[in-house]
DODREN-658980 format. One line per 10 residues: number of its first residue (from 1); for each residue x, y, z of C-alpha. Coordinates in steps of 0.05 Angstrom, whole numbers. Layout:
NUM	X,Y,Z  ...
This chain:
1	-584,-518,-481  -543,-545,-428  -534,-547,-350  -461,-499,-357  -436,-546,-305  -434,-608,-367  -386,-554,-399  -338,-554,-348  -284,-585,-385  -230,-612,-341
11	-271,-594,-281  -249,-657,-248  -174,-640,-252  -142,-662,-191  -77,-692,-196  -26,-634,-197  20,-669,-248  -8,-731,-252  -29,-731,-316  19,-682,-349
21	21,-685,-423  38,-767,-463  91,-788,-431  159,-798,-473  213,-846,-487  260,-813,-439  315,-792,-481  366,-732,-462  364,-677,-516  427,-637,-517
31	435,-560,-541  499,-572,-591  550,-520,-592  547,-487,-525  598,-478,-477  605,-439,-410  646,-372,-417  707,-381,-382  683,-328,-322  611,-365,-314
41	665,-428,-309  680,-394,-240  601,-390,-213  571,-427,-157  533,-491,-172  460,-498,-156  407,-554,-153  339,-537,-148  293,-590,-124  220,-591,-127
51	179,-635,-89  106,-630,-116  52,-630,-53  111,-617,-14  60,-585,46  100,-544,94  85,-576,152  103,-656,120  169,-659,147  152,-662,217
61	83,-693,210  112,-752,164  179,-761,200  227,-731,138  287,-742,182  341,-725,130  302,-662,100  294,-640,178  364,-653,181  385,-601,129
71	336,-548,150  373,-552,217  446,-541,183  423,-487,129  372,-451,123  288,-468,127  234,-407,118  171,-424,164  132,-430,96  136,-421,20
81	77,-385,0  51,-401,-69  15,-355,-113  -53,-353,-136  -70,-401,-162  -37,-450,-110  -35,-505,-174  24,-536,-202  45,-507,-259  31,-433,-244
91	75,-445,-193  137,-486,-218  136,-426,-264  125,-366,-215  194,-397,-180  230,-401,-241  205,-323,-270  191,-287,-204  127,-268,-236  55,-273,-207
101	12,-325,-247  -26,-276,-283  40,-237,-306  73,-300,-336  18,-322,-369  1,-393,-337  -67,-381,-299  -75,-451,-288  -55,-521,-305  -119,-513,-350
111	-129,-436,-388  -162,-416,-454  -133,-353,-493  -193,-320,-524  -153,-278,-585  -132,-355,-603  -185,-390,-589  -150,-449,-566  -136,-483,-500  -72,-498,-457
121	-73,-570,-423  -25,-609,-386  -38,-670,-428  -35,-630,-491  31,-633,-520  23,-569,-570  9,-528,-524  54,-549,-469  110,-548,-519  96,-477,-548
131	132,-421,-518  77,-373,-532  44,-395,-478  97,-368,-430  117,-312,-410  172,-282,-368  244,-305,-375  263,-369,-335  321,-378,-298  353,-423,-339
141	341,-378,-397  377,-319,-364  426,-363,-356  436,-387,-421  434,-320,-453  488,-305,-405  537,-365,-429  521,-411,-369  505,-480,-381  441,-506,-347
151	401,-582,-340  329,-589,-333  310,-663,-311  242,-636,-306  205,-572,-296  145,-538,-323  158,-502,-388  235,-535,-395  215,-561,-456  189,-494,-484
161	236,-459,-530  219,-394,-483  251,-338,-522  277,-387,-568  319,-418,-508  321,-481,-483  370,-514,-432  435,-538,-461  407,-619,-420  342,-631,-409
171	288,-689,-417  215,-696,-442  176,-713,-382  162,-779,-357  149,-822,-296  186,-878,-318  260,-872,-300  276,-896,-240  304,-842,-180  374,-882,-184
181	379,-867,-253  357,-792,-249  409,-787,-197  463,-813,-237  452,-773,-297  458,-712,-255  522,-740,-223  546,-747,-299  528,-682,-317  572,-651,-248
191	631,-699,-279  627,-658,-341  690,-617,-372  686,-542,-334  671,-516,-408  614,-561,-408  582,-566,-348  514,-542,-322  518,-494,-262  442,-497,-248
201	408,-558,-248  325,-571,-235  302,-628,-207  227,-653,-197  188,-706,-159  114,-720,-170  98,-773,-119  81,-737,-56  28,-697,-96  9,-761,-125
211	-3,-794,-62  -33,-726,-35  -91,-729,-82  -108,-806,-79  -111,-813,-12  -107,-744,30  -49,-710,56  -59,-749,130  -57,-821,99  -4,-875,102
221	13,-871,33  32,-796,33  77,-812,89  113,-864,44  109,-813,-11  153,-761,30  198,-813,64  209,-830,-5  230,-765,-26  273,-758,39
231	311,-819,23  320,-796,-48  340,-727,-27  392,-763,14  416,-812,-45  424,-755,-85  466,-703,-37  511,-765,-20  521,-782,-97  530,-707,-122
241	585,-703,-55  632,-754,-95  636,-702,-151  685,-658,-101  634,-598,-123  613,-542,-81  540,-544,-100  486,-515,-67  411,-536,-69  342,-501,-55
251	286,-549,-46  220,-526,-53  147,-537,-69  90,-514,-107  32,-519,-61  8,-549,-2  -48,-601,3  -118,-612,36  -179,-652,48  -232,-635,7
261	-312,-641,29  -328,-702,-26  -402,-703,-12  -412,-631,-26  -384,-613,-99  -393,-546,-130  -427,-540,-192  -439,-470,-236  -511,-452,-214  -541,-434,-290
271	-562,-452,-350  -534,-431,-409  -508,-436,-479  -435,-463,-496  -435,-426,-548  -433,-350,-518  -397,-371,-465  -328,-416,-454  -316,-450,-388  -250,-459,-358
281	-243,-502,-285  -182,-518,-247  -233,-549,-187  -217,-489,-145  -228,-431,-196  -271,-420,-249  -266,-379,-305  -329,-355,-359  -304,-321,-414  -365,-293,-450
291	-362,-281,-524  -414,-213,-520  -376,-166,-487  -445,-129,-474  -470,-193,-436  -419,-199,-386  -459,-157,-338  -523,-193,-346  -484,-260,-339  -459,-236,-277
301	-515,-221,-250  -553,-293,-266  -492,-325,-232  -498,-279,-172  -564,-287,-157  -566,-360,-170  -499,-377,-136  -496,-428,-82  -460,-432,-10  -390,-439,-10
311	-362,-395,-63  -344,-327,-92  -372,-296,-156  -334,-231,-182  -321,-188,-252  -247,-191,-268  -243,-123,-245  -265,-147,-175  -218,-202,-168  -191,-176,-96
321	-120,-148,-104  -82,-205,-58  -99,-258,-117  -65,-215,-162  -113,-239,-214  -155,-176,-232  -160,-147,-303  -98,-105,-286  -58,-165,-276  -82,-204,-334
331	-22,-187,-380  -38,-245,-428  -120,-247,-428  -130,-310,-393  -171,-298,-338  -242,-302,-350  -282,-242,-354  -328,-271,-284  -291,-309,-239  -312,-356,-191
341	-268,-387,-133  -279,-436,-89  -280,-437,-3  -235,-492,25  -250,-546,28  -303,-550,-30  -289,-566,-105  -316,-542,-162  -329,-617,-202  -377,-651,-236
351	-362,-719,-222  -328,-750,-158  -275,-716,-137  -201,-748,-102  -198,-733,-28  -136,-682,-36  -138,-615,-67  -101,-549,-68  -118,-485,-108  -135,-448,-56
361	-118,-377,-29  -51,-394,18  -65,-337,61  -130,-354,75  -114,-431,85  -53,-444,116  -50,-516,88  -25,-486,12  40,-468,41  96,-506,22
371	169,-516,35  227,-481,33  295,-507,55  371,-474,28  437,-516,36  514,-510,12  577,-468,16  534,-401,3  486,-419,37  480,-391,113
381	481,-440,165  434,-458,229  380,-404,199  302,-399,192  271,-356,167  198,-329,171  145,-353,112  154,-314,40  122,-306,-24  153,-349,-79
391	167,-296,-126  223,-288,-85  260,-351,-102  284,-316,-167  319,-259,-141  358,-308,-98  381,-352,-151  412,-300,-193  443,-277,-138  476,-340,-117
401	493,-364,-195  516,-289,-209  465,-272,-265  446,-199,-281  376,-192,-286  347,-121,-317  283,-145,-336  223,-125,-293  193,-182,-248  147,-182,-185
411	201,-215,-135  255,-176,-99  319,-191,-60  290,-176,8  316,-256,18  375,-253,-12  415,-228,60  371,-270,100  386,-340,67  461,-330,23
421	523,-319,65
């Protein structure tokens, strides 16, 4: 018998990407044999850049004069609201699918599938590498199924044969290539032959959520982080304008960023066996999957009338329906069948927790919105544009790159007037 917070595995998971999976020799893998058709040849270009932590509010608060600058000449939306869970890879892959967490599959950075019995983990390669974690059809999937040649130099599940798909470029993540050199691979792939060249490319910075976490989304350091990003925004535009392209770019972000109470963790208020029940934590939700189906109820009920201040306990079929994370939502069976989640700004850990956190509902607490800015010859100019869901971002991108889409996702095109020309 064990206190069920000493089974809350990963509990202290705070750095969005930070830990990731084992880093790699960073080593482009190329798709052989692919080529564009000679009408995608003819498409719009399109960078998407995501800067992890990005909070919606950090380019006026920590001076991101160049960023600014662009969301003055295209187009910036007040806020990019994540979804539910406001956590890093739900969300890199809700922008790339246009589906709700729950609908794609990724829960959290940390999940557990019950009919497998096994566990999905950023630093487990495995898992992060198996496309049955995944669901939904990523952009750069559509596009390849289409004949259009795509780069990932990072992106949650890029390295996932999804549908047996992977980007024609891409490279195993890793903190350990310099921004000059990320910038001049892309540069190289823009100089490509027309046949082989990749109309959408994804781009990805960790450091401002680095810096978020460490120190708090008010300190020093996450200023450098984001004038760092604003400077390599900037190197990067300037570089990829020598290619005499017409390329467009959409930079975005996961989630927000806040200060988290550190004296007052959360733990799970009972005692109880591992074995009859399996704990999943992201910090800000928690998930109890119990094994007896007929003790779910009477589970409930110990954590309910045990539960401390500063939290929510529900059934999965009580989830309320703006988290979208209800038993009717839970295509893939990864929510837990009680779910607990978290007030801002408290933490669900069992050890000492980093003084920046996200997680949380972004409705609720404005500071999990992130940013949205739009540049580039489709892009409109001198335009903002109120705050919108991130499932959105999809229906834009096929759009501007020309891609039919037929399947069924939770995004529309209400954006699609408001930001392309």
């Amino acid at each position: 018998m064990k206190r069920l917070v000493l089974s809350l595995l990963w509990a202290s998971f705070t750095l969005g990407a930070s830990t990731l999976y084992a880093q790699h020799d960073n080593e482009q893998i190329v798709v052989p044999n692919r080529k564009n058709d000679e009408e995608q040849q003819k498409k719009p270009y399109l960078i998407l850049i995501s800067a992890d932590g990005f909070r919606h509010d950090y380019i006026e608060k920590h001076q991101a004069k160049y960023l600014g600058s662009l969301g003055k000449k295209g187009v910036r939306a007040k806020a990019l609201i994540p979804s539910f869970p406001s956590v890093t890879f739900p969300n890199h892959y809700t922008i790339v699918t246009g589906l709700y967490p729950a609908h794609h599959g990724l829960v959290g950075n940390y999940m557990y599938d019950p009919k497998i019995e096994e566990r999905y983990s950023l630093n487990n390669p495995k898992a992060v590498l198996d496309p049955a974690w995944y669901g939904g059809t990523p952009i750069w999937s559509l596009a390849e199924q289409q004949k259009m040649l795509t780069a990932c130099y990072y992106w949650p599940g890029s390295e996932a044969a999804i549908q047996g798909v992977l980007p024609s470029y891409y490279f195993p993540y890793s903190e350990k290539i310099s921004i000059d050199k990320r910038i001049e691979e892309v540069v190289k792939w823009l100089r490509m032959p027309e046949e082989t060249r990749p109309h959408l490319i994804t781009f990805y910075f960790p450091e401002v959520d680095h810096a978020g976490h460490t120190y708090g989304p008010d300190a020093v350091e996450t200023k450098q982080a984001v004038q760092f990003i604003d400077e390599s925004v900037k190197k990067l535009v300037e570089a990829v304008a020598k290619s005499d392209l017409d390329v467009n770019y959409m930079f975005v972000a996961d989630h927000g960023m806040t200060n988290i109470d550190q004296k007052e963790l959360l733990t799970l208020p009972i005692t109880i066996n591992p074995e009859e029940i399996t704990v999943v934590s992201s910090g800000v939700y928690v998930s109890l999957f119990v094994k007896d189906a007929q003790q779910v109820e009477s589970v409930y009920s110990a954590v309910k009338a045990a539960k401390g201040p500063h939290y929510q306990v529900f059934l999965k079929n009580e989830v309320p329906e703006k988290y979208h994370f209800s038993t009717k939502d839970d295509y893939f069976g990864r929510i837990g069948d009680i779910v607990l989640i978290a007030d801002s700004p408290y933490y669900f850990s069992n050890k000492k927790a980093s003084p920046g956190a996200h997680g949380y509902d972004p409705y609720q607490y404005p500071d999990m919105k992130a940013t949205f800015i739009a540049w580039g010859p489709q892009i409109k100019q001198k335009t903002k544009v109120d705050a919108f869901e991130n499932i959105h971002i999809y229906p834009l991108m096929t759009e501007l790159l020309g891609l039919e889409n037929t399947h069924k996702i939770d995004g529309d095109d209400r954006m699609v007037k408001s930001v392309l020309k």
